[in-house]
N, C-alpha and C positions, 0 to 999 in steps of 0.2 A: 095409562102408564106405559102399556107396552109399544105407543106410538112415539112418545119419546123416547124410548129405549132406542128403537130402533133409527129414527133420524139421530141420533147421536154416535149409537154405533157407525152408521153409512158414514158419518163426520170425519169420526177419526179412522178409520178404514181409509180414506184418504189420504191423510196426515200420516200413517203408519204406512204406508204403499212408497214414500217418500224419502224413508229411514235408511240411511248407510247400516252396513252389518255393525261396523263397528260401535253407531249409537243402540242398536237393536242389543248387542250383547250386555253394554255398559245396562240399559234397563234388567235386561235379567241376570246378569251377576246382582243385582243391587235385591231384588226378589227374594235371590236365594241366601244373603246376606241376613234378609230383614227376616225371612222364613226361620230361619235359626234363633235368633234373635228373642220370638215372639214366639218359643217354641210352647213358654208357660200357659199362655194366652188360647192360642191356639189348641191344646191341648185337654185345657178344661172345658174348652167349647164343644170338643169333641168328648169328654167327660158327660157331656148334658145329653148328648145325645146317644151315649151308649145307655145313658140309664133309661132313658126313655123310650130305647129298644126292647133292654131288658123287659119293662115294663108291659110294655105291648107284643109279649112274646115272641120275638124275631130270633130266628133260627139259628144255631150255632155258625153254617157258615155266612150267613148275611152279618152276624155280628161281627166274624173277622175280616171280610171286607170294610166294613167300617170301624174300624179299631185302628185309631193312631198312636203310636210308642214315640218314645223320643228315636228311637233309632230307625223307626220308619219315616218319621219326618225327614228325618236327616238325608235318607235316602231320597227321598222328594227333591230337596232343597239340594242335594249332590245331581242326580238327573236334572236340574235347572241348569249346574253348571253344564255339565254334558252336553245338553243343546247348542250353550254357547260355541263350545269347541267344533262343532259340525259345521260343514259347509252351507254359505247359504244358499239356496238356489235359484232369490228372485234375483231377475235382472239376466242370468243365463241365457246364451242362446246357445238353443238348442241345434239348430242346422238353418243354414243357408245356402243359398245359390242367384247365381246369377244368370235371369232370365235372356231370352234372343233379344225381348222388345226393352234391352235396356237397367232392366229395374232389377237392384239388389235387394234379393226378398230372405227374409230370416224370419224364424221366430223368437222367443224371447219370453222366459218365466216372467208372471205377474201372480200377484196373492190375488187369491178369491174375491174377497173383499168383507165381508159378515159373516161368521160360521153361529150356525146353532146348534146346540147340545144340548140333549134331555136323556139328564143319567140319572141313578138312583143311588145307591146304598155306597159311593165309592168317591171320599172324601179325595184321594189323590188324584181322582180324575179331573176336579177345579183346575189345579197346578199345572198337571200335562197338558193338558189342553189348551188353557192360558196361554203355555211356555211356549208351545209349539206354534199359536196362533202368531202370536207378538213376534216368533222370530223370524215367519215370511209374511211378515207387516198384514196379521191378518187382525180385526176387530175380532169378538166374539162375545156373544150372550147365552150365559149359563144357565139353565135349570135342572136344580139337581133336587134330589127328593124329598121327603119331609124327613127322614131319617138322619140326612146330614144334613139340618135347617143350620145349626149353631155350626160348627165346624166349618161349613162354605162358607158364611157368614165375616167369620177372624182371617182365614183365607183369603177370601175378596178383599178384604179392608186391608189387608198387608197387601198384594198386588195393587189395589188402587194407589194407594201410600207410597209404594216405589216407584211406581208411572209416575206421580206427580212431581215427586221429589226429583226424578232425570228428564222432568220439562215436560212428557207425555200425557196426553189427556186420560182422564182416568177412566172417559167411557169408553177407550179400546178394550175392557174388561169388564163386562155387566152382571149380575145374578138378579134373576127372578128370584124374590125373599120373601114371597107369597106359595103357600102350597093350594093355589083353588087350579081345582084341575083347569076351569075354569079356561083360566091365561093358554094353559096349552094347546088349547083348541084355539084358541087366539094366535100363538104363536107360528102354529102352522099354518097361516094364511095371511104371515108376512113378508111375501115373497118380493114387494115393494123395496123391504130394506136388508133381508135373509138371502145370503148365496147359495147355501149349502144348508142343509140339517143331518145332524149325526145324533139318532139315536140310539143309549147304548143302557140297554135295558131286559126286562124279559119279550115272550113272544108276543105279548099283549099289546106293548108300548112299539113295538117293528110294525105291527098291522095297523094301527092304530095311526102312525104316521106315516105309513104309503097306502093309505084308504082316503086320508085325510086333507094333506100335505099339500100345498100347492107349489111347493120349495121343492129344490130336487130332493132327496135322501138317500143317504148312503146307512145303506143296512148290516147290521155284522153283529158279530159279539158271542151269539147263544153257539154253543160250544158243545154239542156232542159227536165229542171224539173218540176214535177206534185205534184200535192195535192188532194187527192180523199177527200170529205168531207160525210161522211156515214150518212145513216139514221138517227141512235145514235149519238148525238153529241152535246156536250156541245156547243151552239152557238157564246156566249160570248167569251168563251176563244178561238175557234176555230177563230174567227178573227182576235184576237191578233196575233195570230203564224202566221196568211196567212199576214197579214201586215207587220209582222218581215222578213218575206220568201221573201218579193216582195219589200219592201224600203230600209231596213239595208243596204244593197249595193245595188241597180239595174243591176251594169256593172259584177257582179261577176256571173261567170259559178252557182255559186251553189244556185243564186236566183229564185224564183219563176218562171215560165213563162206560164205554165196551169193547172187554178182551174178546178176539174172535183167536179161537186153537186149532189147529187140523188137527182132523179126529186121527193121524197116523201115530202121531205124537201124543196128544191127549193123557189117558194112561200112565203116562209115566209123567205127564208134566201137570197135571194139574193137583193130583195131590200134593206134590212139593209145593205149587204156587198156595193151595190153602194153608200148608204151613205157614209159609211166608207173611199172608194177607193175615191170619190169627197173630201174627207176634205184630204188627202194623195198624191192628184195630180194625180192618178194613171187611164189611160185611159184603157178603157175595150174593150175587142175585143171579141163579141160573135156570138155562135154559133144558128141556128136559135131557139130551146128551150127557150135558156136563151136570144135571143133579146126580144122574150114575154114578158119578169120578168122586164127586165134593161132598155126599151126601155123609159121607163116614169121617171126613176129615176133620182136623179140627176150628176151622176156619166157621164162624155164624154162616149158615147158609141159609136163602128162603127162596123160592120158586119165583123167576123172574114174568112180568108181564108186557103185552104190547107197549103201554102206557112207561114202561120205564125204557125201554129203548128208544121212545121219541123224548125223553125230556133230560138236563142236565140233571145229575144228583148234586152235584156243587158240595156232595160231603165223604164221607170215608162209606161209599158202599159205590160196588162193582160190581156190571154186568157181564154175565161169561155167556159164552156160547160156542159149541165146536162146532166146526163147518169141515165141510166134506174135501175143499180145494181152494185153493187161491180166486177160484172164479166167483165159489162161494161167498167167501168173503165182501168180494167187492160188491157182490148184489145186496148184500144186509147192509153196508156201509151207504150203498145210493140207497136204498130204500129207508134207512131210518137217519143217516148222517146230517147234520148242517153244513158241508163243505168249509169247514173251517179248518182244522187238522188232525190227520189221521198218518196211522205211520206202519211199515213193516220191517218185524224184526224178522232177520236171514243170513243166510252163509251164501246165499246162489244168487249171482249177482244179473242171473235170464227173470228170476225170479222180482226182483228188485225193481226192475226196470220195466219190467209189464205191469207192475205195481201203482207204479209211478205213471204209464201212459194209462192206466185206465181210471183210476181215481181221480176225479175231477173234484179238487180240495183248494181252496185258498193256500196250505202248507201241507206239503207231502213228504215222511220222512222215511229213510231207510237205517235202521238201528241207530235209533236217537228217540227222544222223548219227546211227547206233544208240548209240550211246557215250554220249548225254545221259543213259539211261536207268541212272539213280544218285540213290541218296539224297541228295547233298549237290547234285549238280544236278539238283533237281527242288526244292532249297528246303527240305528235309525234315533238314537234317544227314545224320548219317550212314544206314546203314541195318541193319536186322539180317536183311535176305534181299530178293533181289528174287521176289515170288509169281506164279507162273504159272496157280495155282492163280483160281475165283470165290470160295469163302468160306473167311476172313470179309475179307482183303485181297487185293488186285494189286497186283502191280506194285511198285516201291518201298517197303519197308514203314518207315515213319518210327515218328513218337511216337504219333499216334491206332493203328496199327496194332496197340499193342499195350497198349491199351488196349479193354476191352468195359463195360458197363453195369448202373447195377442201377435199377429202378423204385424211385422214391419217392414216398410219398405221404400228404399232409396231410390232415389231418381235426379237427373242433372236436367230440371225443372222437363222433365218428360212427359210426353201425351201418347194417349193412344190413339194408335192406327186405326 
């Protein structure tokens, strides 16, 4: 099964590498037409599989990852348009010159050609992915997890449905509709007709394919993010953002997961933040410093361990820890962080800036929330992984991300010397 998957993908990967922007948009205008459309459909499908969560005990925030509204859709099927509006960037060149021996050498964006994707619990991740493939004429084959069997399922069937309907072959869009782990071990050792693999997953499924993989992989996702709160610092507003960073989403990779305090400040700033986090629902898990501070307040507190500073909580509970200095900090953030995003709130703008040279993070912020840290805010549309990874992206991976290059080069029937 997954050998034709794959020579059909390589197929239209071709035929897609070929597409003026302009036919590229018309298919995905027509996507996110059909996605509305078919919201009933779609919906119930995702119906089947929240029950079946329910069922199987799946944890509050893996439920809300997978939980589609009509007005999340909508928001799906609005980021469809979004892409559209974005520049494309196959076909681009990038820089050229003209050599002594004659020859105009340039390069010049081209799509990947096959991407593969092995997600789980995160139905809008079909769509993005899709969207983003198809707009730099990329094929791509899905597998997403057994959680959103039904959901991906109405999903693919409207994107194949639009491909065909704007002349497109429908295998530019594939879903593995098998959950035997089986395939995935398969998949990873289709480097024959697979350009790229993006898995976006927990830690189990990142090792699992760069142990495995004979595809390149780009790895990203798992999201334990920090907040240094410095000496200097506006208290008030500084709340704000650490509340924005730890509620707005709790299940999302790019949410809060440990506040770091200088102990100069501490004292006076952490009882107010246990106020805060008690009216928020937000449980605190601290380190013995800050059990001092929080232990009276009225914030749920429980004594934090090793084991929760390496892993996301993805819910409404936060680790606290005061540190002695801004050096402090940064050594708990390399030592337990995922270089994904981590941020410091401040008034001292020396402070800021040494922040920033030494934190080696995919997104690094200075009084702002880890939560900007998204494809569609950062300008990018959607995204099809955030990379933790140096090569060949970081961070955000939009349209150039998946897109690489070929040399070209002119000549007036020229030889070499």
């Amino acid at each position: 099964m997954l050998e034709q998957m794959g020579k059909a993908a390589k197929a239209a990967s071709w035929q897609l590498a070929q597409l003026s922007t302009h036919q590229k948009n018309q298919a995905l205008n027509h996507i996110a037409d059909l996605l509305e459309q078919e919201t009933d459909v779609i919906l119930a499908a995702n119906q089947q599989d929240m029950q079946q969560a329910r069922e199987q005990g799946m944890n509050e925030a893996l439920l809300d990852r997978l939980w589609l509204t009509p007005e999340r859709l909508k928001a799906i099927a609005d980021d469809v348009r979004q892409v559209c509006r974005l520049a494309d960037p196959v076909g681009q060149v990038m820089d050229g010159q003209w050599l002594d021996s004659g020859l105009q050498l340039s390069r010049r964006r081209v799509p990947l050609g096959v991407i593969g994707v092995i997600y789980e619990a995160r139905p809008n991740v079909t769509i993005d992915v899709a969207t983003l493939c198809l707009k730099t004429g990329n094929a791509v084959i899905l597998r997403g997890g057994k959680e959103t069997h039904h959901t991906n399922q109405a999903m693919v069937k409207v994107v194949q449905q639009s491909l065909e309907q704007s002349g497109l072959p429908a295998s530019a869009v594939q879903a593995i509709d098998k959950p035997d782990r089986e395939l995935v071990a398969e998949l990873l050792k289709m480097d024959r007709y697979i350009d790229m693999l993006i898995p976006r997953g927990g830690a189990g499924l990142h090792k699992l394919c760069r142990e495995q993989s004979t595809i390149p992989v780009i790895t990203g996702g798992i999201g334990v993010c920090h907040t240094f709160v410095d000496e200097q610092v506006n208290a008030e507003k500084a709340l704000d953002v650490i509340a924005n960073a730890k509620i707005q989403r709790p299940s999302a990779c790019n949410s809060l997961e440990t506040l770091l305090v200088h102990e100069k400040i501490a004292a006076n700033f952490l009882p107010v933040l246990s106020a805060r986090m008690k009216a928020l629902g937000v449980t605190l898990h601290a380190g013995a410093s800050a059990m001092a501070l929080l232990k009276d307040g009225p914030a749920s507190v429980v004594e934090v361990t090793t084991e929760d500073y390496c892993d996301e909580w993805l819910s409404l509970d936060m680790n606290v820890e005061v540190v002695s200095d801004i050096d402090s900090a940064i050594e708990h953030i390399r030592t337990y962080g995922t270089a994904h995003s981590d941020a410091i709130l401040t008034d001292c703008l020396q402070h800021a800036d040494y922040f920033i040279r030494h934190v080696d993070s995919a997104a690094v912020y200075v009084n702002a929330s880890t939560r900007f840290t998204d494809g569609g805010q950062f300008g990018l549309g959607a995204e099809v992984a955030v990379s933790t990874q140096k090569l060949h992206a970081r961070g955000p991976m939009g349209l150039d991300a998946l897109t690489t290059y070929k040399w070209v080069g002119y000549g007036n029937y020229l030889t070499r010397r």
